[in-house]
N, C-alpha and C positions, 0 to 999 in steps of 0.2 A: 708333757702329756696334756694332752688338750680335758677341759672340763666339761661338764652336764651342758652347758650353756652354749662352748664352740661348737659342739659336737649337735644341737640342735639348731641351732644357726647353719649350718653349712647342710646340714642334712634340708633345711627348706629351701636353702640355694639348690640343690640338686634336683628337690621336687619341681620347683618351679623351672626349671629348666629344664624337666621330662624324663631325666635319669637318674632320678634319686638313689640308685642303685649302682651308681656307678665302681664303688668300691670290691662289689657283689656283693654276695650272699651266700646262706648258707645253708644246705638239705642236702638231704639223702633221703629216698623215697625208703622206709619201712617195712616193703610190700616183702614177702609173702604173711609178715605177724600181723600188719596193719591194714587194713584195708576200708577205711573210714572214706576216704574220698570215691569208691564204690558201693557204699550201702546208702542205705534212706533214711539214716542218722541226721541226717539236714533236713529230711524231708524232700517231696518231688525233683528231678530234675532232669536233662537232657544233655544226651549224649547224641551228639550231632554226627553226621555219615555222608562223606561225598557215596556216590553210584561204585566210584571203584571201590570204595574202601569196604562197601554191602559184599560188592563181587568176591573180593579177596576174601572178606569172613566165610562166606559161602562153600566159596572151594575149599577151605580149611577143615570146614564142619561136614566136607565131601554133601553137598544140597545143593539140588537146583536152587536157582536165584530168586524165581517166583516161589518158592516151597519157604523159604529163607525169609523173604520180604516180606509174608503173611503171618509168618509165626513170629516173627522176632522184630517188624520193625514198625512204627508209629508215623503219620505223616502231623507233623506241625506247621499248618499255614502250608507256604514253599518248600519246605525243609524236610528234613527226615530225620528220626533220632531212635535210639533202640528203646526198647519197652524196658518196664519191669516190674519185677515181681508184687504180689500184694505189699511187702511190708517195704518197697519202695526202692530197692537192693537192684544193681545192675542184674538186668535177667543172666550176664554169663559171669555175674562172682558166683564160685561155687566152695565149699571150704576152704574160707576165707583169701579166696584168690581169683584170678583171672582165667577162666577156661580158656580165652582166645590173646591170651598174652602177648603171642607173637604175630599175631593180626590186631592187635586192637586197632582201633581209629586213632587217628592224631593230637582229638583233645584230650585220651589219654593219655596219650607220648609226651603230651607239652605241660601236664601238670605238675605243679602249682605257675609254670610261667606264661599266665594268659594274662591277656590287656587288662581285664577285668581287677587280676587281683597284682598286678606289678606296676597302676596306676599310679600309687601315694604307698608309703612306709605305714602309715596306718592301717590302711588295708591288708599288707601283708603281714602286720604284725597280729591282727584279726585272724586273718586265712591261718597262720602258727598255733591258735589255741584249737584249730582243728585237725590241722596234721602234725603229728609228732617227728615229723622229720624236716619240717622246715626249723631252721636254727641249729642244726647239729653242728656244730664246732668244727669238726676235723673233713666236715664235707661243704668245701668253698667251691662257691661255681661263676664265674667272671661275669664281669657284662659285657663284655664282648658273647659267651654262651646265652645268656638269657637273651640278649638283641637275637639271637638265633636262636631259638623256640620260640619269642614271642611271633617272628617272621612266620616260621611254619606254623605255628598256631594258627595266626592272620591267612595265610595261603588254605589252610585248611578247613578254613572257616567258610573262605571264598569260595573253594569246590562243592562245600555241603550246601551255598546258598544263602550262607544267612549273615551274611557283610557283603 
């Protein structure tokens, strides 16, 4: 059994070689109890939106797309990202959950594996004292899987314009 010491050794060979995750990982999203990565428990932040992904919420919420766009959506710079509420909370978490679940946008789909926080192990091990479902033992998810969301995350990012 390898020690404290192998085991941080090889993990900065993998960093530095850009998949330091290569063993995987391990989460399970918590949602409908948890819902911390939708409030404004971090404070501000943005939830990015290609054109289709507005459109599809739209029709979901049965609303024209201009009726839609005005009430519920922010432009940032090029970009577009949904509002929210005074205390900072996705404008569609609503007891304690996702009113548009089955339309959300893609940076919800691809949470926790965006470029941002599957950069370095450190990182992730940060992004874990926020979500209680990163680290869950019995839920391993490959790297092969994460290299596929980080992808569509990337592709998702591209259609809203802001990569």
């Amino acid at each position: 059994m390898p020690d404290r010491k192998d085991k941080a050794a090889e993990m900065l060979r993998l960093k530095r070689a850009g998949r330091w995750y290569e063993q995987g990982v391990h989460f399970r999203c918590q949602a409908p109890e948890c819902s911390q990565c939708c409030s404004g428990q971090r404070g501000e932040g943005y939830v990015w939106l290609s054109a289709e992904e507005m459109q599809n919420i739209a029709s979901f919420l049965d609303m024209e797309f201009e009726k839609f766009t005005r009430r519920y959506i922010r432009q940032i710079d090029y970009a577009y990202s949904l509002i929210e509420k005074p205390n900072k909370d996705c404008v569609f978490l609503e007891n304690g959950g996702c009113s548009i679940y089955d339309v959300r946008p893609t940076q919800c789909r691809t949470y926790p594996f965006w470029p941002d926080i599957m950069r370095a192990p450190e990182v992730w091990h940060r992004e874990a004292e926020q979500c209680p479902g990163i680290g869950v033992e019995d839920a391993p998810v490959s790297a092969e899987e994460i290299d596929e969301q980080l992808e569509i995350d990337r592709a998702g990012r591209r259609r809203a314009g802001i990569e």
